[in-house]
Structure formats: structure tokens, C-alpha cells
N, C-alpha and C positions, 0 to 999 in steps of 0.2 A: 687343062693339064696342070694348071698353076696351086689352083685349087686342092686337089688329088695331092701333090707332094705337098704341099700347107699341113692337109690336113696329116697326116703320116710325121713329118718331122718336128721337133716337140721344140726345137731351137728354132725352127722358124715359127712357129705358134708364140713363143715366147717374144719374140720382135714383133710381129704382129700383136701381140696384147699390150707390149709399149707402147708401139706406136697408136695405137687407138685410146689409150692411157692420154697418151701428149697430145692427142689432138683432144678429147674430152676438155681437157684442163685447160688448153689454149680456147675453144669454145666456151668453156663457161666465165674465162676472162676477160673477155671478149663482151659476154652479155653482162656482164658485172658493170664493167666499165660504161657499156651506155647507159645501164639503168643509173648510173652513179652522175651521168652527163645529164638525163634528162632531169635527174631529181632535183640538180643545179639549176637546172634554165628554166625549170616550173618556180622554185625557189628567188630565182632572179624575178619573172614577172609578178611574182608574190609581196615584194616586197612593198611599201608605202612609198608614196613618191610626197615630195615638199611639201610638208602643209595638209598633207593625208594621213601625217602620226599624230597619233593623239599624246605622247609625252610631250612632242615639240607643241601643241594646243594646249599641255597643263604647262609649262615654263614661260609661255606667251601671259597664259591667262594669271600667272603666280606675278610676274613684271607687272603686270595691270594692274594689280590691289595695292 
């Protein structure tokens, strides 16, 4: 029944295309933000740990000579 008057009334078509408007938008915000989390925590184990950078092995090796 809900459907049938949905479909007929062009004001409630209209709230229904917002609201599936706002839920898209909150969904794609949603997967933004994890891809933006995960890019960080690959980025985090990416990093060089002490003694694994090589600028800190050229300013070690520059103090040497």
C-alpha cells in the first residue's frame, strides 16, 4: 500500500529522493573516511624505524669523516 501512494504523490517522491540523497552521501562519507584511516595505519607501518633511515646513516656516516 505504501508503495502505490509513494509512487502517485510527487511530494513524497521528493522526500524519498532526499532522503536516499542523504543516505548516499553519509555512505560515501563513511567509506572515505576508512579508506583515509586505512591509508594512515599502512602509512604508519611504512614508516623506518631507528637506524632504518638512510638520512639518519648519511649524518652518522658525514660525523665519521
Amino acid at each position: 500500500m505504501h508503495n502505490i501512494v509513494l509512487a502517485r504523490d510527487p511530494a513524497a517522491q521528493q522526500m524519498f529522493s532526499v532522503a536516499k540523497a542523504k543516505r548516499q552521501q553519509q555512505m560515501f562519507s563513511v567509506a572515505k573516511a576508512k579508506r583515509q584511516l586505512q591509508s594512515a595505519q599502512s602509512e604508519q607501518k611504512s614508516t623506518t624505524r631507528f637506524g632504518d633511515d638512510r638520512k639518519s646513516s648519511n649524518i652518522v656516516g658525514k660525523v665519521l669523516k
